[in-house]
C-alpha positions as CSV (number, residue, x, y, z in Angstrom):
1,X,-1.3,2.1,15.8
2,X,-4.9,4.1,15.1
3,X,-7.5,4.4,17.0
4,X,-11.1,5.8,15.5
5,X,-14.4,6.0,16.3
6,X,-16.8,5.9,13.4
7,X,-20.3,6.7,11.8
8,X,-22.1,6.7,8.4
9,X,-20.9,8.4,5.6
10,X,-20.5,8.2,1.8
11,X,-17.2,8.6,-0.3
12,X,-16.8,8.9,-3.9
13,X,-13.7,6.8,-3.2
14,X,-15.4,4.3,-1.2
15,X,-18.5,3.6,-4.1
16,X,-18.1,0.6,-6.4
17,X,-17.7,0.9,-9.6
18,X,-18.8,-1.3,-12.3
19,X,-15.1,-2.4,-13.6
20,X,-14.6,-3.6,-9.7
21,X,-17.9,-6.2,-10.2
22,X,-17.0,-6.8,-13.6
23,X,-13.3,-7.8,-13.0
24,X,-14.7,-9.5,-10.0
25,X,-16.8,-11.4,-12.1
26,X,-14.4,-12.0,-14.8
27,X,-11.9,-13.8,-11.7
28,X,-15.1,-15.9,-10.4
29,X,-15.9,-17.1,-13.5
30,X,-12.2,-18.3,-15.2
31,X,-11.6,-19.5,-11.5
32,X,-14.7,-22.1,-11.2
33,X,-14.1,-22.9,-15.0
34,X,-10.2,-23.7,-13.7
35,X,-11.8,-26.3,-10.9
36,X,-14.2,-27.8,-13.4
37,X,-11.1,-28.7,-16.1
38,X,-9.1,-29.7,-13.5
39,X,-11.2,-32.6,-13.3
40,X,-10.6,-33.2,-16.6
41,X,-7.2,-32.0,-17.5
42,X,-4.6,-31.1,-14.9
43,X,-2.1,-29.2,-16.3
44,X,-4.8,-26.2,-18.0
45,X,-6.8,-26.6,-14.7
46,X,-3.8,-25.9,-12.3
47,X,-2.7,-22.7,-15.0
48,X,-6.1,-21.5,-15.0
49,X,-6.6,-21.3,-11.3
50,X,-2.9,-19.9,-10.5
51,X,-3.8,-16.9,-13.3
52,X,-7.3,-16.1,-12.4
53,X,-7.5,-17.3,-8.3
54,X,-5.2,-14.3,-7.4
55,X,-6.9,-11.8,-9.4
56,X,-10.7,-12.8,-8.5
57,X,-8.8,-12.7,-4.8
58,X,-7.9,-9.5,-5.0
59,X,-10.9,-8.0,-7.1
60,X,-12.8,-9.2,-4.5
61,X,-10.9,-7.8,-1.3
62,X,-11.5,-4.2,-3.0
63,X,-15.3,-4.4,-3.3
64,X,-15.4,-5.6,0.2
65,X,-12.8,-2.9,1.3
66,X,-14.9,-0.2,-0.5
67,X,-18.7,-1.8,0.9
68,X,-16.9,-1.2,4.5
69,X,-15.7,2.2,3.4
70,X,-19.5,3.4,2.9
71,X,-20.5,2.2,5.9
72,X,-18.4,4.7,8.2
73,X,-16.3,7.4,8.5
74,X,-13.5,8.4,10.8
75,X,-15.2,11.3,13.4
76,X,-11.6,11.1,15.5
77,X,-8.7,9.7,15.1
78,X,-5.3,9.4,16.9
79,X,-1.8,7.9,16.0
80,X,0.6,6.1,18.1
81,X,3.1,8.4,18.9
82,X,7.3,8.7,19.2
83,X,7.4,5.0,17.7
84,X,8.6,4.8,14.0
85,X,5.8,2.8,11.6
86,X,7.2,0.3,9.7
87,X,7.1,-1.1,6.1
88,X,5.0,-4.2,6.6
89,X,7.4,-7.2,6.0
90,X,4.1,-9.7,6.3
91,X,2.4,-8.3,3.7
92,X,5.3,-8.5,0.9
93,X,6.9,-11.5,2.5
94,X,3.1,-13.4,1.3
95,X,3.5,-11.1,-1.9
96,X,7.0,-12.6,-2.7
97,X,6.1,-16.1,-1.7
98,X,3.1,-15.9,-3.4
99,X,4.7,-14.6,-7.1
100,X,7.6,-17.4,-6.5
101,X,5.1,-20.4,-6.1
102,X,2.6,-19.3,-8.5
103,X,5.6,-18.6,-11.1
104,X,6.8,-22.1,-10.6
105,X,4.1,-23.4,-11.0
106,X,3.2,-22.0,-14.2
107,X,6.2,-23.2,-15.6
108,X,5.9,-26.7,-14.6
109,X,2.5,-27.0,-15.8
110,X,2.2,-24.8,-18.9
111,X,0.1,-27.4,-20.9
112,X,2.2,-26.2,-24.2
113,X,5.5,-25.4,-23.8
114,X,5.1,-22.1,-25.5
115,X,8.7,-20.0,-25.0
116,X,7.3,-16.5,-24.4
117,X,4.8,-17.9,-21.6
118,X,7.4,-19.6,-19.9
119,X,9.8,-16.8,-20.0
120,X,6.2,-15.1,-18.6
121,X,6.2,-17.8,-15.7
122,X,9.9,-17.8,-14.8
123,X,10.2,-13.5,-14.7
124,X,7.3,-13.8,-12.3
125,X,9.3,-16.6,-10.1
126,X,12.3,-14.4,-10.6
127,X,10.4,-11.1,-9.2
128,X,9.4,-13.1,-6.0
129,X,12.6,-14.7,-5.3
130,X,14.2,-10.7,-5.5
131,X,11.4,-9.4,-3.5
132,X,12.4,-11.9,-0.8
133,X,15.8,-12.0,-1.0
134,X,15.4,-7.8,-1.1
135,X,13.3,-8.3,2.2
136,X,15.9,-10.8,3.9
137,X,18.8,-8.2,3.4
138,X,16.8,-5.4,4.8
139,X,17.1,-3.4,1.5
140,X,13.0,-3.3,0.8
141,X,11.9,-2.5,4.6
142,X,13.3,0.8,5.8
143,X,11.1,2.9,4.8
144,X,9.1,4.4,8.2
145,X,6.7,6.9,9.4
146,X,6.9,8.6,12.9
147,X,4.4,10.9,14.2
148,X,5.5,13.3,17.4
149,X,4.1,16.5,18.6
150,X,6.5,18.5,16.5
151,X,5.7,16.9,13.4
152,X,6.5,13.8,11.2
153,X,9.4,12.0,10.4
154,X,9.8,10.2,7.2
155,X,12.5,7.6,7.4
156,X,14.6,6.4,4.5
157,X,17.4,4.3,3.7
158,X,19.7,7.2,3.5
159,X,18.4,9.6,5.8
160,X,14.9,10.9,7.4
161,X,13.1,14.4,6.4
162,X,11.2,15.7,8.9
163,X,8.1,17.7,8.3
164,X,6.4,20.3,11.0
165,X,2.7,20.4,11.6
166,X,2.4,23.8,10.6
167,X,4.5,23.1,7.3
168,X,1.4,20.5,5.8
169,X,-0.5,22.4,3.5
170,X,-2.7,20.3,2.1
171,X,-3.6,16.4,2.9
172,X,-5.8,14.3,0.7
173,X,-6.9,10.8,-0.1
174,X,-7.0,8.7,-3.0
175,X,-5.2,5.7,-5.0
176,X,-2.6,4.6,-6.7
177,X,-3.1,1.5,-8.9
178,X,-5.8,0.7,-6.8
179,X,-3.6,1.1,-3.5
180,X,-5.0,3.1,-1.1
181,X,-3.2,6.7,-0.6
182,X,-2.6,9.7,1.4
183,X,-1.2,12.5,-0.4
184,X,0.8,14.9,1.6
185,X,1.5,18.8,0.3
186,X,3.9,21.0,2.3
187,X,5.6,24.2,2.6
188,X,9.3,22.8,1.4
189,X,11.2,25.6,3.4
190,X,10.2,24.4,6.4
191,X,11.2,20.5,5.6
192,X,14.5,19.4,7.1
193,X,16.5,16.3,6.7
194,X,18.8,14.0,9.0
195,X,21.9,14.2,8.1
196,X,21.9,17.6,7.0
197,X,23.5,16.8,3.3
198,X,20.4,14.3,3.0
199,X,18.6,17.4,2.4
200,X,19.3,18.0,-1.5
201,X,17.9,14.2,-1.8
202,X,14.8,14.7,0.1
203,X,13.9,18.0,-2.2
204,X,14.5,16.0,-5.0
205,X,12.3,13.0,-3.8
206,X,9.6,15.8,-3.4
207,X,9.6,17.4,-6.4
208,X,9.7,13.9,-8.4
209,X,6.6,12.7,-6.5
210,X,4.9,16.4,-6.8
211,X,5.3,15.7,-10.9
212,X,4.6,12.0,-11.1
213,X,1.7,11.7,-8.2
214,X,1.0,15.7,-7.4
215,X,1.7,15.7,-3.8
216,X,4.9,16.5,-2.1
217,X,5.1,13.1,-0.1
218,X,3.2,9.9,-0.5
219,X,2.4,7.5,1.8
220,X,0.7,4.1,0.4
221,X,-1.1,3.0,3.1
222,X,-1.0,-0.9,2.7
223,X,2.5,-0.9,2.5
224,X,2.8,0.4,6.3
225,X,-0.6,-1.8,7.5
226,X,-2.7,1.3,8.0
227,X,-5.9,2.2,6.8
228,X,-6.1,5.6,4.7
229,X,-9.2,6.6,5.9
230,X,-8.3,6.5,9.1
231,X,-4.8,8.1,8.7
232,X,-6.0,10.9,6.6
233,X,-8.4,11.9,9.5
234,X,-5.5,11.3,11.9
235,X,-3.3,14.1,9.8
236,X,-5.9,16.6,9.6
237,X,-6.6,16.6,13.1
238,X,-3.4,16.9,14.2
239,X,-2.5,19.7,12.0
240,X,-5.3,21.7,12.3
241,X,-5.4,21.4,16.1
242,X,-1.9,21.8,18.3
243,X,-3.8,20.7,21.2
244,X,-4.0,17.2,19.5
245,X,-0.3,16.9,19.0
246,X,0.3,16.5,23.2
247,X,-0.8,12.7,23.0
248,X,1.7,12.0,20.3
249,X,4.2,12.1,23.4
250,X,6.2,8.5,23.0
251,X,4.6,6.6,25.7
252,X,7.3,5.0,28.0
């Protein structure tokens, strides 16, 4: 989907911090303590590790995301063009499966059978199975990005709002809980919506995300498979330079 060619750089986004090493550390350490009582009680050893494996997991993921971040940055980027982007089903399928098992298994070995942590265990099994069954049905993965020379195409559920080049006004990088972001500010006049009536919706979707998140679309970066970096170089090039937008041109 992007293609980049890359070089040095360094990112205030990209550094370390020292809560990343220390929840790192924090993960390592209940997680080697899990495999050394599991050798002497099961049921606390299994807990331990389904609590604290998944969060030194993804503690570590980040620091390794942000040591590969410093080492480069995009000099050019391009998109795949006239094909829509879509939500990444792999990705929340391995979520859902992964909150369904660990739930279960919290509940089955809870060493006391202490009624708030089991409700704990069974809302997290309950999440998964939703996420799943949300994912199955089709309800959780319609959301799409498509990039042609005109502009993009945000798809929803309901209807798709489509944004000119010439209408971005500002594009920036950043997070949200940790995820990865592209913030996307635009001149709303100029945004359009398919159907037509899907219009009032899409205005009110931007002004909900310009209070909550300070852009006027969002696009969490994981959740379509795409790197940010990479996709917020893609954007700026494409609409500071009209000559760019020709190779978006759906390839047959």
């Amino acid at each position: 989907m992007l293609e980049v060619s890359t070089a040095t750089s360094v990112s205030s986004l990209d550094k370390v911090s020292f809560k990343d090493w220390l929840l790192a550390l924090i993960g390592l350490a209940f997680t080697l303590a899990g495999l050394f009582i599991l050798t002497r009680d099961t049921r606390t050893g299994i807990t331990t590790l389904v609590v604290f494996g998944p969060c030194f997991g993804l503690a570590a993921h980040r620091i390794v995301h942000k040591l590969r971040g410093q080492r480069q940055i995009v000099q050019s980027a391009s998109v795949a063009g006239g094909v829509p982007i879509r939500f990444s089903r792999t990705r929340y399928t391995l979520m859902g499966l992964g909150m369904l098992a660990g739930g279960i298994v919290l509940a089955l070995f809870l060493p006391e059978k202490n009624l708030v942590m089991l409700g704990c265990a069974w809302f997290v099994a309950a999440t998964g199975a939703l996420l799943l069954a949300g994912l199955a049905t089709g309800l959780l993965a319609k959301a799409t990005i498509q990039f042609d020379p005109p502009g993009i195409t945000f798809g929803f559920r309901q209807g798709k709002a489509f944004v000119p080049w010439s209408a971005i006004t500002g594009i920036s990088r950043g997070e949200i809980h940790n995820n990865p972001t592209v913030f996307i500010g635009v001149d709303r006049t100029a945004v359009t919506a398919e159907p037509s009536t899907y219009l009032g919706t899409v205005h009110k979707k931007m002004a909900s995300s310009q209070s909550w998140l300070g852009a006027d679309f969002v696009i969490m970066t994981s959740t379509y498979g795409l790197d940010a970096v990479v996709l917020c170089a893609a954007l700026e090039r494409y609409a500071s330079d009209p000559d760019a937008r020709v190779e978006l041109r759906a390839r047959l």
